[in-house]
N, C-alpha and C positions, 0 to 999 in steps of 0.2 A: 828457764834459768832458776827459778822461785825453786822449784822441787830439787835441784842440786845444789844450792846454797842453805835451805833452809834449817839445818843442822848448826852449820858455821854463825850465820846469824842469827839462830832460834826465833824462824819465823811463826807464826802461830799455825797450827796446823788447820784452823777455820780459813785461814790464806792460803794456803799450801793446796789444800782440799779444791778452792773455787778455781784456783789457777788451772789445775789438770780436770780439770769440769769440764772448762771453759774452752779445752783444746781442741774437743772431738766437734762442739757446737761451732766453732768457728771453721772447722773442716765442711762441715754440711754447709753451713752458711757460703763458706766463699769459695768451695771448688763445684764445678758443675758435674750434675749426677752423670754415672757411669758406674763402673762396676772396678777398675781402680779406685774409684772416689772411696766408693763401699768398701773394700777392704783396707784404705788409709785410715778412714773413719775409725773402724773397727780398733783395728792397730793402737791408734790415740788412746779409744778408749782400755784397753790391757794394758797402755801404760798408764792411765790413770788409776787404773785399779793397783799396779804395783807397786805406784806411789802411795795411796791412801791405804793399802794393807800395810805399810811399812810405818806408816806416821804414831801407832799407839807405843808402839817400839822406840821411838827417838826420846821417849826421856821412862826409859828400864826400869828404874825406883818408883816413882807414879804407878806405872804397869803392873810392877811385881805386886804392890798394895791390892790391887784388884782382882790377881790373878786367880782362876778357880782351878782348883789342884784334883781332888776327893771325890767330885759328886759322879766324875766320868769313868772312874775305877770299880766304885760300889755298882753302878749302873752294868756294866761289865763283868763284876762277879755275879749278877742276877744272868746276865745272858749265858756267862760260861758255865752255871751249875757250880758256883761254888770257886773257879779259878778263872782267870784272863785268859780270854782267848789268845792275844799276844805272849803268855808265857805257857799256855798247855801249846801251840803251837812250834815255840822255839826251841822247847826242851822236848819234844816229839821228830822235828824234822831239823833242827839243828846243829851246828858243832861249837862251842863257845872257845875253842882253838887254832879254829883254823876258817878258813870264808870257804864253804862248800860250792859246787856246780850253783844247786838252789840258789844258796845266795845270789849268785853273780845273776843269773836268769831272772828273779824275780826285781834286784838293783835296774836291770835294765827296763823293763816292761814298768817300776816308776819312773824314770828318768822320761821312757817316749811319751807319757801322760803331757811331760810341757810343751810338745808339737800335737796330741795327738787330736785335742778339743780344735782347734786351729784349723789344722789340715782338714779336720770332717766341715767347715765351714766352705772354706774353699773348694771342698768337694761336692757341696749343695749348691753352690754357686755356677759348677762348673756343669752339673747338669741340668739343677733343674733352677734359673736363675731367678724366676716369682717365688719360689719357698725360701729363698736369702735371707731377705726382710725380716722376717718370723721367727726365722732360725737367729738372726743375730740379735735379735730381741731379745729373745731368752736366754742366750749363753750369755750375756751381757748382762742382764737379771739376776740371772742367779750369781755372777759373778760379786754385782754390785750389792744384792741383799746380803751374800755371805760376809763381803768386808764388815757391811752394818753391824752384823753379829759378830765380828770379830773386836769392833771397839766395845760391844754392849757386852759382849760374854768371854773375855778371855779366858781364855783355857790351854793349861800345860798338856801339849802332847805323852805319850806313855812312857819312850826313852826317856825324858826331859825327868817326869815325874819319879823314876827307878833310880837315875843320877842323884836326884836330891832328898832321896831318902821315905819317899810319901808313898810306895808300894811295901806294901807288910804281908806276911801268909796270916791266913785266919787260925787262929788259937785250933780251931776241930781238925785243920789238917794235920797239924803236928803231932809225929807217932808220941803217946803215952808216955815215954823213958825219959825223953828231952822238955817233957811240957813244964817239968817244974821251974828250969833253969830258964826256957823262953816261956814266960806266964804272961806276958804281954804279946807279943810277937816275932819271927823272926821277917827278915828282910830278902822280898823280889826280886830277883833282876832280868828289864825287860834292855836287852840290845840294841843297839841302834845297827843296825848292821850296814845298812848303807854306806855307814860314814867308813868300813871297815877296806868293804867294797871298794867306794872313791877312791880310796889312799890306793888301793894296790891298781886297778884300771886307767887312772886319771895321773898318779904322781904328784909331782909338784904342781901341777895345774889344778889339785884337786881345791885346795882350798879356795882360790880363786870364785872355782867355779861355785861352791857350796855357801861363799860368802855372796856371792850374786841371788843365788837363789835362797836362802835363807833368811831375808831381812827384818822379819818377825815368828822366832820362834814359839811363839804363843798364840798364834794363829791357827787353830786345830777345831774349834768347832763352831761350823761345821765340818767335813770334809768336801773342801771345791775340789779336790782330787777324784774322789770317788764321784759329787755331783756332776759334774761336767764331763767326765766320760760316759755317766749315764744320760746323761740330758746326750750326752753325740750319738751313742748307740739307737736312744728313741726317735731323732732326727735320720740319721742313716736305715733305718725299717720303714721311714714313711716315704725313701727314695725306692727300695725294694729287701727283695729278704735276704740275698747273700750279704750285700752291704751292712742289713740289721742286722745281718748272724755273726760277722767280723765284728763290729761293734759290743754287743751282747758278749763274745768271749774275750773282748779286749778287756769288757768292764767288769767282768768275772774276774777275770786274772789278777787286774790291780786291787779289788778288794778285797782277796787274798794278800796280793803283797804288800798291803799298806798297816794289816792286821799285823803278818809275821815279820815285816822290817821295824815292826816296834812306831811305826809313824802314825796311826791314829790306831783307837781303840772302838771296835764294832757300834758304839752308842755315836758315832764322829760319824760313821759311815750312814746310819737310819738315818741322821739327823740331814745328811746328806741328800739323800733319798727324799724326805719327807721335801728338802726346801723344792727341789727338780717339783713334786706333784702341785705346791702352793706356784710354781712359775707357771707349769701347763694351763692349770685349772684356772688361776687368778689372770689368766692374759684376758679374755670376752670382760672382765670388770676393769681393765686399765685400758682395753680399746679405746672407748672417749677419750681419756688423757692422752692417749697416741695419737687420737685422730687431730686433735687441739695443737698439740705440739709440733705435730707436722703441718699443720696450715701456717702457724707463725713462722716456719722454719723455711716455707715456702714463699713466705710474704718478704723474710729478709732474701731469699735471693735474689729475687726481683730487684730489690733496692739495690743488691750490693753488686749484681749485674746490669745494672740500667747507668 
C-alpha cells in the first residue's frame, strides 16, 4: 500500500524504498521453497525495482537540478567520429515523415525486451533448475545496482536531450557559406520514434501504456535494456549454443534499436555492458554475503514454520 499512496502523502522515499525491500524478504521467509516460491520471489523483487526506479522522479524539480544532460553526447561524438550515432543512424536509415517498415520492426524487438529477460529466467528454470539460483542473482544485481546508479547519476536520455535543445552540430561540420550566420551552433534532432510507432500500433491505449512504462524518464545510464538482455543471452549459452545464438541475436538487435529509436546513446549501452562484467566477475566476492544471508533466511523459516 506504502508504494501506491506514497506520492499522495509524500512518503519519504528511505520508507518507500524499505517497504518494497521488505516484500521479496518476507516471500523467502514465509512461503516454503519450491520453484513457484522462486518465481513469486523473483516477481516482488521487479516490482520493487519498479518502484525504486521511479521514486528519484516523484519530486521532478529536485531531479532536474541533478540531472546530467552533456557528458553522454560528447562521449558519443568521440564514439561516432565526429556525430551521434543516434543521428548518423536516423538520417541514414530514416524517414522524419512518415514511421517506416524499420521503424515498426525495430519498436517491436524494444517492446519484447520487457518479457524477454523474464521469459530467459523461466526458461533456466525450466530446464536446467540448480542454475536458477545464480541466474536470478544476477539479473537481480544488475537490476538493483543500475537503479543505484540511477539515483547517483541521472541522466537525460538522447530524444529527451534533442527536445530540450542541449544537442548542437559542431561548428567543423557546418558547410563554410552558413558558418558565419551559425558561429556558435546549429541544432540536432534525435527522434524518438517509438512514441511515433505507439500512437499508430497501440491508439488510444497507447498512452496508457507508455505512461506505465515510463515512470522515470531520466533513467538512462546505465542501459538495463541493453544489460539484461545481455546478461540473458550469457545465461542462455551456458544452457547450450542455439539458445546462446537466439540470445546473442536478440541482444544485437536491441542494441541497435535502442541506438536508432533515439532511447539511449552507445556510452548507456558500454556502460551496460561494463555493469553485466562487474555482476559475473564480482558474484565469488559477494559469495560470503550470500552464503550469510541465506543461513539467516533459513533460520527465519524454521521459526516462521515451527
Amino acid at each position: 500500500m506504502v508504494p501506491l499512496v506514497r506520492r499522495r502523502f509524500r512518503i519519504p522515499a528511505a520508507v518507500t524504498t524499505a517497504t518494497v525491500a521488505a516484500a521479496p524478504l518476507a516471500i523467502a521467509v514465509l512461503r516454503p521453497r519450491s520453484r513457484a516460491r522462486d518465481v513469486v520471489l523473483f516477481a516482488f523483487q521487479m516490482w520493487a525495482f519498479t518502484i525504486a526506479h521511479e521514486l528519484p522522479y516523484d519530486d521532478p524539480e529536485a531531479l532536474r537540478r541533478r540531472l546530467l544532460v552533456r557528458y553522454p553526447i560528447a562521449a558519443d561524438r568521440v564514439l561516432g567520429l565526429g556525430e551521434l550515432p543516434n543521428v548518423r543512424f536516423q538520417r541514414a536509415l530514416g524517414d522524419p515523415g512518415r514511421v517506416t517498415a524499420l521503424d515498426r520492426a525495430l519498436s517491436i524487438v524494444h517492446w519484447v525486451w520487457f518479457f524477454e529477460p523474464h521469459l530467459t529466467l523461466l526458461f533456466v528454470q525450466a530446464r536446467h533448475v540448480d542454475h536458477f539460483p545464480r541466474a536470478a542473482r544476477q539479473m537481480a544485481a544488475t537490476y538493483d545496482i543500475g537503479c543505484a546508479l540511477y539515483f547517483a547519476v541521472p541522466t537525460a536520455p538522447p530524444w529527451w536531450a534533442s527536445e530540450q535543445g542541449y544537442m548542437e552540430e559542431p561548428v567543423e561540420q557546418i558547410p563554410t557559406e552558413v558558418a558565419a550566420e551559425a558561429a556558435a551552433r546549429t541544432p540536432v534532432e534525435v527522434r524518438r520514434i517509438m512514441v511515433d510507432v505507439g500512437e499508430g500500433v497501440w491508439g488510444p491505449a497507447w498512452d496508457r501504456l507508455y505512461g506505465l512504462a515510463g515512470g522515470n524518464p531520466w533513467a538512462a545510464m546505465p542501459s538495463l535494456h541493453f544489460a539484461t538482455s545481455l546478461l540473458a543471452a550469457l545465461l542462455l549459452a551456458e544452457i547450450g549454443p542455439i539458445p546462446g545464438a537466439l540470445g546473442a541475436g536478440y541482444t544485437a538487435a536491441l542494441a541497435f534499436a535502442l541506438v536508432y529509436l533515439g532511447e539511449h546513446y552507445v556510452t548507456d549501452l558500454l556502460v551496460g555492458a561494463a555493469l553485466i562484467a562487474l555482476v559475473r566477475r564480482g558474484e565469488p566476492l559477494a559469495e560470503p554475503a550470500v552464503t550469510a544471508i541465506n543461513r539467516v533466511l533459513h533460520r527465519l523459516e524454521r521459526i516462521a514454520a515451527a
